[in-house]
N, CA, C and O atoms as a Maestro MAE file, in Angstrom:
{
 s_m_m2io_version
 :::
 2.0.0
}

f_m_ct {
 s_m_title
 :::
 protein
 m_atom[260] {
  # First column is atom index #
  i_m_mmod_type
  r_m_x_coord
  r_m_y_coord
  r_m_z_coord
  i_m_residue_number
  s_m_chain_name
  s_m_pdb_residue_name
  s_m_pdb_atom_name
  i_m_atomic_number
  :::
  1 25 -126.502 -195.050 108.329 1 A "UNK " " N  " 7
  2 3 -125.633 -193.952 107.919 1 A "UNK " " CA " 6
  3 2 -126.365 -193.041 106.945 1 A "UNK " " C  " 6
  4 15 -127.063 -193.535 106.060 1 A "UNK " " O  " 8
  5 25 -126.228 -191.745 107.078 2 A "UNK " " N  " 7
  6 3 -126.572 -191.041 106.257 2 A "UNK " " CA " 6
  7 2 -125.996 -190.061 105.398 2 A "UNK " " C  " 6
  8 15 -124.848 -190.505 105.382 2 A "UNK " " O  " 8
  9 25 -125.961 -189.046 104.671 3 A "UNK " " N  " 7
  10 3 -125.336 -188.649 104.079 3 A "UNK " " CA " 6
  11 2 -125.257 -187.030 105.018 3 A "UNK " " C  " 6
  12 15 -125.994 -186.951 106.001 3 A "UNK " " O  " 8
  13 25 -124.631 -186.177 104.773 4 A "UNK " " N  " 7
  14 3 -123.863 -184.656 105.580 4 A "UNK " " CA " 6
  15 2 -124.575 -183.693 105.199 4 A "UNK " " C  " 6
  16 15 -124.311 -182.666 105.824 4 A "UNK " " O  " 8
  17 25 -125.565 -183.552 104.250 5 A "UNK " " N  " 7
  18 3 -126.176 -182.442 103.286 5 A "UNK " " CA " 6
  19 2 -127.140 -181.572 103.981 5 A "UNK " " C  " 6
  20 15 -127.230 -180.362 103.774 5 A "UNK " " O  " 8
  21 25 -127.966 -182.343 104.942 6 A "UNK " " N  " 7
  22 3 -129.301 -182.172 105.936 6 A "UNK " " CA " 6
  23 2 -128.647 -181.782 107.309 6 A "UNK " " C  " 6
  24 15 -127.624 -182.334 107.716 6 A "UNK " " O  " 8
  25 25 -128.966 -181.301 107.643 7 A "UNK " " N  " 7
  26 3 -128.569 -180.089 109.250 7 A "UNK " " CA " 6
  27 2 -129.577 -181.241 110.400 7 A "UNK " " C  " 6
  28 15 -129.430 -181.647 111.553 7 A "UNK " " O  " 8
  29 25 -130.230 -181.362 109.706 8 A "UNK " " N  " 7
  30 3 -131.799 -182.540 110.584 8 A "UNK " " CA " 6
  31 2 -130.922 -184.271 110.459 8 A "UNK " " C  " 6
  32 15 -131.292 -185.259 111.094 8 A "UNK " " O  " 8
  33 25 -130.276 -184.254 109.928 9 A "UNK " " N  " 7
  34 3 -129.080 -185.870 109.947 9 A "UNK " " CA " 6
  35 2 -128.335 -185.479 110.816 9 A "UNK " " C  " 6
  36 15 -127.793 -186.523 111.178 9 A "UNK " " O  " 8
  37 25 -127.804 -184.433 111.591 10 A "UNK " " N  " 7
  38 3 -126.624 -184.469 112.236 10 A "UNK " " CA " 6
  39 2 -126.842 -183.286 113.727 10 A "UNK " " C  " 6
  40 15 -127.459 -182.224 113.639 10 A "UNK " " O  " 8
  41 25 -126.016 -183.926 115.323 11 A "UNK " " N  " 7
  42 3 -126.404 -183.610 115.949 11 A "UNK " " CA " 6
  43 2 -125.015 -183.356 116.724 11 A "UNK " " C  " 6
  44 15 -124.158 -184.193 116.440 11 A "UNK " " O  " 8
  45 25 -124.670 -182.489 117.534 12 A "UNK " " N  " 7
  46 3 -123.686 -182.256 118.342 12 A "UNK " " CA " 6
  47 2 -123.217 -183.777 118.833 12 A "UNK " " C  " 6
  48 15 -124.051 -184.677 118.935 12 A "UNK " " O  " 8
  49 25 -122.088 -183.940 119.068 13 A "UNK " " N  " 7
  50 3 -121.635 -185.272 119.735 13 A "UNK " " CA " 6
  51 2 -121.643 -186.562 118.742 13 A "UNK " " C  " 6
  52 15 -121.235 -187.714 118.890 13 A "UNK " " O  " 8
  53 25 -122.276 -185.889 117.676 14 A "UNK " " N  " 7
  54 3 -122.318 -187.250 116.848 14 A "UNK " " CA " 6
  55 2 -121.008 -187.573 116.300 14 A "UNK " " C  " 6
  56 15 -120.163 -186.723 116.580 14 A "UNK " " O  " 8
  57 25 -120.544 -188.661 115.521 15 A "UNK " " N  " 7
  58 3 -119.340 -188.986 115.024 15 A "UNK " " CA " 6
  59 2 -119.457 -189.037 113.599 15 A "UNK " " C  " 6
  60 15 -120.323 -189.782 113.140 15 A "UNK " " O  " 8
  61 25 -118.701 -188.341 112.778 16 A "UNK " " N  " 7
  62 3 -119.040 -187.845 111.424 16 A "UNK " " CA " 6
  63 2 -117.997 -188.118 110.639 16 A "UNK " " C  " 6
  64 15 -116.954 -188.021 111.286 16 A "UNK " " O  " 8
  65 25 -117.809 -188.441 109.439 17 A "UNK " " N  " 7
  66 3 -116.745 -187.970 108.644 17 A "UNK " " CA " 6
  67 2 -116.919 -186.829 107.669 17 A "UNK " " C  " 6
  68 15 -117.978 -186.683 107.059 17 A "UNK " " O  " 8
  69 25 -115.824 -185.968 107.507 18 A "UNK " " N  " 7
  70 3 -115.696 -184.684 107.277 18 A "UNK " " CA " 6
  71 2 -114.274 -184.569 105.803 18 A "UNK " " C  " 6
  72 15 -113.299 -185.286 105.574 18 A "UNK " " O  " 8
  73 25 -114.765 -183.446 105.171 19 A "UNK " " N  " 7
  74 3 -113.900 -183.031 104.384 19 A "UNK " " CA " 6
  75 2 -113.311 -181.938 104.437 19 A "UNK " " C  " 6
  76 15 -113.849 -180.958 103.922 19 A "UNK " " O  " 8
  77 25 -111.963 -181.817 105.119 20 A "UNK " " N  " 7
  78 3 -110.725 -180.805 105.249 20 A "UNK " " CA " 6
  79 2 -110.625 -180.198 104.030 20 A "UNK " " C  " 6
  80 15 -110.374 -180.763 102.965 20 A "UNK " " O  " 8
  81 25 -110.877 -178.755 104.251 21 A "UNK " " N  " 7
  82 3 -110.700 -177.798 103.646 21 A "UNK " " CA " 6
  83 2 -109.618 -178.035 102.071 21 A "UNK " " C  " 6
  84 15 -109.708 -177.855 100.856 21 A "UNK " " O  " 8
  85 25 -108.753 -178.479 102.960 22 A "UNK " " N  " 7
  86 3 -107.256 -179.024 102.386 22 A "UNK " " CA " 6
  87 2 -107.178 -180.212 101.474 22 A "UNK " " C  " 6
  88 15 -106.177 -180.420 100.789 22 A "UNK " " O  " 8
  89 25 -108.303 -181.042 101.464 23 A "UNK " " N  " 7
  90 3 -108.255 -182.379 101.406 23 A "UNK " " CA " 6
  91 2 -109.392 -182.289 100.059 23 A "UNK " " C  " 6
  92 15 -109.573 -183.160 99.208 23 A "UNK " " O  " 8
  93 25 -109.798 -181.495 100.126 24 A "UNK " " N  " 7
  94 3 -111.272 -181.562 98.889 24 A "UNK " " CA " 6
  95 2 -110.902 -181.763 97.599 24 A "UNK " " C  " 6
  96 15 -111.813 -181.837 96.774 24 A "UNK " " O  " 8
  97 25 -109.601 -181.885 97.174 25 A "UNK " " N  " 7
  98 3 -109.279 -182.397 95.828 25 A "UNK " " CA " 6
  99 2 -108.947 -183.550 95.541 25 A "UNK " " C  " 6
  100 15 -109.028 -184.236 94.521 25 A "UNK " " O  " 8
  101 25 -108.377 -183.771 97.028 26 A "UNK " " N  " 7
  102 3 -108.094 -185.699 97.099 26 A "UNK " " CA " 6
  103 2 -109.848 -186.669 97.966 26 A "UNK " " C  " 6
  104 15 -110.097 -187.872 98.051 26 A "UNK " " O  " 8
  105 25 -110.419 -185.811 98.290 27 A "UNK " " N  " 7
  106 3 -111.484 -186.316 98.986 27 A "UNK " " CA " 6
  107 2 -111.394 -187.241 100.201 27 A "UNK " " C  " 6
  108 15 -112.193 -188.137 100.475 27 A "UNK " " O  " 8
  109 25 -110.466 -186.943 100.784 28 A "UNK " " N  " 7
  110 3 -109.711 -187.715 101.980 28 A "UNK " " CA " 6
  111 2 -110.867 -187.534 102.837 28 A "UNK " " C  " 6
  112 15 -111.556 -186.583 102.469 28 A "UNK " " O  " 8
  113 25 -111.369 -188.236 104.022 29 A "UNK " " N  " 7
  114 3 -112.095 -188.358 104.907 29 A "UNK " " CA " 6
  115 2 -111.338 -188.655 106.089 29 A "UNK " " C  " 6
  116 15 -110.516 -189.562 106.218 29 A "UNK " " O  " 8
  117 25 -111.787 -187.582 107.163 30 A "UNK " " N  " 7
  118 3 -111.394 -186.866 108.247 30 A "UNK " " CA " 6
  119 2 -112.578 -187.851 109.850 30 A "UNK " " C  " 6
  120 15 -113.605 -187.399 110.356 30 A "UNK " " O  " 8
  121 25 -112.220 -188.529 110.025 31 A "UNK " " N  " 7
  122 3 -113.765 -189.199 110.828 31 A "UNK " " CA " 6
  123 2 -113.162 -188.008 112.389 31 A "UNK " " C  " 6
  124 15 -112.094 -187.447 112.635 31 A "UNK " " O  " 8
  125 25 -114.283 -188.069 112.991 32 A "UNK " " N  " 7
  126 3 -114.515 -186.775 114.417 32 A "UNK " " CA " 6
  127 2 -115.739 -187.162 114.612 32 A "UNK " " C  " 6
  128 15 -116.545 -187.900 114.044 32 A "UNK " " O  " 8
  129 25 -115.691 -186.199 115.969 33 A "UNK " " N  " 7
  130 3 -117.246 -185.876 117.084 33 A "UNK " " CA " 6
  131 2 -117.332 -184.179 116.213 33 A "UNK " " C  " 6
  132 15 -116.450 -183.433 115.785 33 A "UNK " " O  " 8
  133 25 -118.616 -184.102 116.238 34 A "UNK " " N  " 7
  134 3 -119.020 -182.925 116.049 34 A "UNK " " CA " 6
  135 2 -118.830 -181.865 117.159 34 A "UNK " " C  " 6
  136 15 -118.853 -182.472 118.230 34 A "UNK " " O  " 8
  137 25 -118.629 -180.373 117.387 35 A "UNK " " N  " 7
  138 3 -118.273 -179.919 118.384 35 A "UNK " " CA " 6
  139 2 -119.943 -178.722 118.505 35 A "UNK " " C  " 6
  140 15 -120.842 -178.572 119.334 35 A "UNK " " O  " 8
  141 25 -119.603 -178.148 117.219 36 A "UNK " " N  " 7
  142 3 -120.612 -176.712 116.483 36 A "UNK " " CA " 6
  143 2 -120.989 -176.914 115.119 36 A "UNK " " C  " 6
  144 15 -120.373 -177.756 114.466 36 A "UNK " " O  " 8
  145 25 -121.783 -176.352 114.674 37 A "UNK " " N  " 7
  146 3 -122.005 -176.249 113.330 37 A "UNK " " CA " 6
  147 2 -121.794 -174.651 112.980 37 A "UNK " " C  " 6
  148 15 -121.947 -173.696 113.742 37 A "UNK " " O  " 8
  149 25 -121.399 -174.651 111.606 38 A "UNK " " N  " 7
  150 3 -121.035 -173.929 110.907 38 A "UNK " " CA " 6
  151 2 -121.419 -173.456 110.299 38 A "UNK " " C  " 6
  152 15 -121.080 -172.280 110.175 38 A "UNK " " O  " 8
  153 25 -122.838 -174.252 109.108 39 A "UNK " " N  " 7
  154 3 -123.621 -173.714 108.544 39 A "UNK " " CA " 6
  155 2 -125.044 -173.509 108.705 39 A "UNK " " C  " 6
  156 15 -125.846 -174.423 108.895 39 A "UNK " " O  " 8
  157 25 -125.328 -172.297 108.622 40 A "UNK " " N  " 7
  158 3 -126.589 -171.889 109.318 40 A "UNK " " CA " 6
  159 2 -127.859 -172.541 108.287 40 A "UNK " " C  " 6
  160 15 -129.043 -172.459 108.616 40 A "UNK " " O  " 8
  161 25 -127.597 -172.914 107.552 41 A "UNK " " N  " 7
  162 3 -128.976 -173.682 106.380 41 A "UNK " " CA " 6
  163 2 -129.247 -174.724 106.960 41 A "UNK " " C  " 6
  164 15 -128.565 -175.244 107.843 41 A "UNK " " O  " 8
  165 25 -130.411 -175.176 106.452 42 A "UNK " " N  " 7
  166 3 -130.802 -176.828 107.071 42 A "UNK " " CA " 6
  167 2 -130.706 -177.631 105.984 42 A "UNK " " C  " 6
  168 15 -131.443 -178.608 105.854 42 A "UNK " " O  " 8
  169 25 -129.857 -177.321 105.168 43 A "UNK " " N  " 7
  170 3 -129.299 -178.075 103.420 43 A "UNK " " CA " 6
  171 2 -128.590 -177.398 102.844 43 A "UNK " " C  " 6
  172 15 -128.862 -176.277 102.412 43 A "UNK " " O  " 8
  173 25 -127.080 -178.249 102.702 44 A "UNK " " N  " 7
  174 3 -125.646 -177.738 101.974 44 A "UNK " " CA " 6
  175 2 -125.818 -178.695 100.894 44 A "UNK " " C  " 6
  176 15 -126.202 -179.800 101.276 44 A "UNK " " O  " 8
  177 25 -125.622 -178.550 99.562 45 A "UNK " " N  " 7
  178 3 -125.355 -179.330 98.553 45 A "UNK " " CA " 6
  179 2 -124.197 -180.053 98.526 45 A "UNK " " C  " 6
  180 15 -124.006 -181.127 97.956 45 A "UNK " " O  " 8
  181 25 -123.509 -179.467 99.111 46 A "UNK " " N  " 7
  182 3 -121.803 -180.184 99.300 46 A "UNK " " CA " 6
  183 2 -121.707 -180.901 100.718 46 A "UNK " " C  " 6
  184 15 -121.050 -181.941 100.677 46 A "UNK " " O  " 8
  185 25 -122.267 -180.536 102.061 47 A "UNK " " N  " 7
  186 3 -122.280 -180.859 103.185 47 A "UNK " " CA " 6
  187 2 -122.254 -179.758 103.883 47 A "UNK " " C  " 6
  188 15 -121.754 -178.678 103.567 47 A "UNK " " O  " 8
  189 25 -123.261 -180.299 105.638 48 A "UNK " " N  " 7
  190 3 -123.237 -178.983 106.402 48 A "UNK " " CA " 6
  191 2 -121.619 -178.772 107.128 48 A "UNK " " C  " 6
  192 15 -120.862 -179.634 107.574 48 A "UNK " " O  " 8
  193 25 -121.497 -177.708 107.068 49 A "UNK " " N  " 7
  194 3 -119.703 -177.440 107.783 49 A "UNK " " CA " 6
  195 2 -119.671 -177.183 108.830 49 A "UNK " " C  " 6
  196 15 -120.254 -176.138 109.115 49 A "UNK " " O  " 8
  197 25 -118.913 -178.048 110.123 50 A "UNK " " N  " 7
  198 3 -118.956 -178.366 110.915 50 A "UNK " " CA " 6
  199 2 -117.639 -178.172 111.775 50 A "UNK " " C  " 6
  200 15 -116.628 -178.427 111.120 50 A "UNK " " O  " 8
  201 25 -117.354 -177.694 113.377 51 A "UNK " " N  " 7
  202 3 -116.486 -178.174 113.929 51 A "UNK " " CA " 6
  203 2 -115.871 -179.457 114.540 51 A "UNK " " C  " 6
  204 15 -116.779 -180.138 115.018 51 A "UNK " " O  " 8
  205 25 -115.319 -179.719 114.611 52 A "UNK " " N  " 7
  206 3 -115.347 -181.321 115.227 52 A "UNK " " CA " 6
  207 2 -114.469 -180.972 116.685 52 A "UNK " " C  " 6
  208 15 -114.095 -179.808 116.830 52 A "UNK " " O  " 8
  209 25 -114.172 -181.897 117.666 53 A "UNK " " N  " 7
  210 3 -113.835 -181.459 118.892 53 A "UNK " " CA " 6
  211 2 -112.566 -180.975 118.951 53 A "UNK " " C  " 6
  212 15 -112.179 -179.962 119.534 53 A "UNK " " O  " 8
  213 25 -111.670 -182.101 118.034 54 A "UNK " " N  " 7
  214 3 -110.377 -181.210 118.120 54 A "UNK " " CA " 6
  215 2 -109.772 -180.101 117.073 54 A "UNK " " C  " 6
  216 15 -108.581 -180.079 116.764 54 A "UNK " " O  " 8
  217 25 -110.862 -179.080 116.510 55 A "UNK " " N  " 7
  218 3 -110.995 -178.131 116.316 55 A "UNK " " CA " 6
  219 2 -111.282 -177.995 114.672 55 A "UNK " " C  " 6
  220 15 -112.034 -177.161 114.168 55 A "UNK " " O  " 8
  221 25 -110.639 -178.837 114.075 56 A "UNK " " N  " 7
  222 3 -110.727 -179.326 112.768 56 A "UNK " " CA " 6
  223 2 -111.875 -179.028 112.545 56 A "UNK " " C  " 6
  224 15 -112.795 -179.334 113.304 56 A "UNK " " O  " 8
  225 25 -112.061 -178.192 111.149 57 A "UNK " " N  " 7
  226 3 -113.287 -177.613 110.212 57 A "UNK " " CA " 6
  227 2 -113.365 -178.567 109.153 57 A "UNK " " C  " 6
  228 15 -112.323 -179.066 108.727 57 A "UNK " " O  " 8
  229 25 -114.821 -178.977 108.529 58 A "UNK " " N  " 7
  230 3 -114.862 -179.532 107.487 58 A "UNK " " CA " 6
  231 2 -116.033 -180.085 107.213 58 A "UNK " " C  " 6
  232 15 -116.574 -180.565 108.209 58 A "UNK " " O  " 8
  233 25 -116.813 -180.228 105.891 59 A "UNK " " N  " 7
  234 3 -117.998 -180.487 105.465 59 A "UNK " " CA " 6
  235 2 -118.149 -181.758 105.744 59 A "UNK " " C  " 6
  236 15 -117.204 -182.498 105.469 59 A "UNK " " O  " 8
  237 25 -119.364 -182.333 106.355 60 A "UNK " " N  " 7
  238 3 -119.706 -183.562 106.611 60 A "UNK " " CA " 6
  239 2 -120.208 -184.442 105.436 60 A "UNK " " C  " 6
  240 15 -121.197 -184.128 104.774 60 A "UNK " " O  " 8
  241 25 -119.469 -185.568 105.212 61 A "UNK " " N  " 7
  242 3 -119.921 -185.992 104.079 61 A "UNK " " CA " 6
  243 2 -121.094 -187.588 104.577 61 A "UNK " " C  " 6
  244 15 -121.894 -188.065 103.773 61 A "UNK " " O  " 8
  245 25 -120.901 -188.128 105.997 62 A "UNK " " N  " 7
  246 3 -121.430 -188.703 106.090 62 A "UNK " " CA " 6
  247 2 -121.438 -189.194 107.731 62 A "UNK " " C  " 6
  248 15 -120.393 -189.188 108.382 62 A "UNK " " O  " 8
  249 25 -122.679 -189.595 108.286 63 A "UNK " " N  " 7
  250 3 -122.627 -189.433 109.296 63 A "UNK " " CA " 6
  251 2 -122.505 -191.082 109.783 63 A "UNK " " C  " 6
  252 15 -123.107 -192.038 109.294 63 A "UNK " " O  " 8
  253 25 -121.558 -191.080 110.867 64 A "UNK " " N  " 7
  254 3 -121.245 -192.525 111.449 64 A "UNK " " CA " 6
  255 2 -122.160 -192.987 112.670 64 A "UNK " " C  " 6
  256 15 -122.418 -194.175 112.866 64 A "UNK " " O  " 8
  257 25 -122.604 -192.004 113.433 65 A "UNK " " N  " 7
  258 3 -123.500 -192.493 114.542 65 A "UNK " " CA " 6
  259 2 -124.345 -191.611 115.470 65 A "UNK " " C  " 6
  260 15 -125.042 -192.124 116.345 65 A "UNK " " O  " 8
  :::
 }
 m_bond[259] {
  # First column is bond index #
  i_m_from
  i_m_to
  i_m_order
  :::
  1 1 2 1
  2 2 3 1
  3 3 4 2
  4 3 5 1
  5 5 6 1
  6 6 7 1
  7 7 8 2
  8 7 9 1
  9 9 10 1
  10 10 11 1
  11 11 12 2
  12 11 13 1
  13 13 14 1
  14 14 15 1
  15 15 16 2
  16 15 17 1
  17 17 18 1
  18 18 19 1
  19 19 20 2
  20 19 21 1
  21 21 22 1
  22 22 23 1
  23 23 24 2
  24 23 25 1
  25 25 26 1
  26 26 27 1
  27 27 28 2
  28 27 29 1
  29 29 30 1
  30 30 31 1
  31 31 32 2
  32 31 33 1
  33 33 34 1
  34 34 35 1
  35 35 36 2
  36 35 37 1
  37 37 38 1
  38 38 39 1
  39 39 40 2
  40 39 41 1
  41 41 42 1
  42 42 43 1
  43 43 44 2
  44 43 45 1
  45 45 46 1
  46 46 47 1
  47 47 48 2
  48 47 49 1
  49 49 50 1
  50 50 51 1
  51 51 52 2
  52 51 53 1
  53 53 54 1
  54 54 55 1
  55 55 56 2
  56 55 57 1
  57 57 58 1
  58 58 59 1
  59 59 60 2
  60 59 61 1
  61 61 62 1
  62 62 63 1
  63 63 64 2
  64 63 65 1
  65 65 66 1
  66 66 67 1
  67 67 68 2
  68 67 69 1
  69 69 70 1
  70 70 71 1
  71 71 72 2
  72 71 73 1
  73 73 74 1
  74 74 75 1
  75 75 76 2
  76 75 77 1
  77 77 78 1
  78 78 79 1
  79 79 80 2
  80 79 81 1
  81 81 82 1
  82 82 83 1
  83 83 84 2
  84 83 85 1
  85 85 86 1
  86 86 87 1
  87 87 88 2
  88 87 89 1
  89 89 90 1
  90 90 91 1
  91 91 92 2
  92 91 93 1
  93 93 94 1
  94 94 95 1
  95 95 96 2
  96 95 97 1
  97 97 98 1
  98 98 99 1
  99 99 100 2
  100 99 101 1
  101 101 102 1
  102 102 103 1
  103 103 104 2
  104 103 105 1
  105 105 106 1
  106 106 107 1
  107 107 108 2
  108 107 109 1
  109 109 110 1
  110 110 111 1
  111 111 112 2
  112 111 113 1
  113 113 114 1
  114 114 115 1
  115 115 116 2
  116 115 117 1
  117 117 118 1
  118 118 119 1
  119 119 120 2
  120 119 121 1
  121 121 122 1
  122 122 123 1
  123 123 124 2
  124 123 125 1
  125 125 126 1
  126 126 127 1
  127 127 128 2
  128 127 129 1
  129 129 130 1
  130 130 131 1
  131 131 132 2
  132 131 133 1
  133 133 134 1
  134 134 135 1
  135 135 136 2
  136 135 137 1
  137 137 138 1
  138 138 139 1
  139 139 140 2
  140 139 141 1
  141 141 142 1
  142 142 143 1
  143 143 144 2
  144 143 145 1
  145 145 146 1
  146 146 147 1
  147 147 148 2
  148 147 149 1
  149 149 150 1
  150 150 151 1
  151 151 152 2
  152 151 153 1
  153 153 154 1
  154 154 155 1
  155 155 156 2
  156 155 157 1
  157 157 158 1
  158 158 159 1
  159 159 160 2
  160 159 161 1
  161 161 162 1
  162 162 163 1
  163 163 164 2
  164 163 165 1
  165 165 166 1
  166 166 167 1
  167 167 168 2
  168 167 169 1
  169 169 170 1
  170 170 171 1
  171 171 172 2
  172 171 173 1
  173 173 174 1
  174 174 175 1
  175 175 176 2
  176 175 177 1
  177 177 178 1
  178 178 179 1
  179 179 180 2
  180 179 181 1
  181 181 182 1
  182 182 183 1
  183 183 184 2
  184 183 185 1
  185 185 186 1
  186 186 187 1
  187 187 188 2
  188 187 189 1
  189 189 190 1
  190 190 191 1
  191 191 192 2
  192 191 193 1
  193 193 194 1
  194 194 195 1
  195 195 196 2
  196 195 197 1
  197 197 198 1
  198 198 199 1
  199 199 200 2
  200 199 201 1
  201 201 202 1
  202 202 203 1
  203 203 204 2
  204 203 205 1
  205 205 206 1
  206 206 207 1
  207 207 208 2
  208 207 209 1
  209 209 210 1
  210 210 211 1
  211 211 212 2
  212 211 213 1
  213 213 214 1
  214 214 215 1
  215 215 216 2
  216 215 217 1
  217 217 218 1
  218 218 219 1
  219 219 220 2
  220 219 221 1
  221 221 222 1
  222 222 223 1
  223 223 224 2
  224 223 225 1
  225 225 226 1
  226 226 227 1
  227 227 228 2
  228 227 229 1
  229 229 230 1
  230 230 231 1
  231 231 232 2
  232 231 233 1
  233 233 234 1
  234 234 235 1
  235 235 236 2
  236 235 237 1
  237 237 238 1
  238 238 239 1
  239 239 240 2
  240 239 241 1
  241 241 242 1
  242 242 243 1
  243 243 244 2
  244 243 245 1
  245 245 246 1
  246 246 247 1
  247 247 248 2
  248 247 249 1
  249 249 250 1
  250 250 251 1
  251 251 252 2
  252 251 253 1
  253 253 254 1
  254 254 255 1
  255 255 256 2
  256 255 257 1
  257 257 258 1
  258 258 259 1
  259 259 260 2
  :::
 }
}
């Protein structure tokens, strides 16, 4: 497992957990497939932001597979 920060850790189809927009004060974790990426850097300090398949946006905080 790795951590969401690196664009080079994470790949379409992969299974990720993510932080909802909504959720970033409680730090709730969102697990998904990646769909698109969001952020064009190859390093987010917070996580790269990501679509997941069922449409849900949210910074990857760590990657499952």
């Amino acid at each position: 497992m790795s951590d969401g920060r690196e664009r080079a850790h994470i790949e379409i189809g992969d299974c990720v957990k993510v932080v909802l927009k909504q959720d970033q004060r409680s730090n709730k974790l969102t697990e998904g497939v990646v769909s698109k990426f969001l952020t064009k850097s190859a390093f987010h300090p917070h996580g790269i932001k990501v679509m997941l398949e069922d449409g849900q946006v949210g910074r990857v905080k760590e990657v499952v597979s």
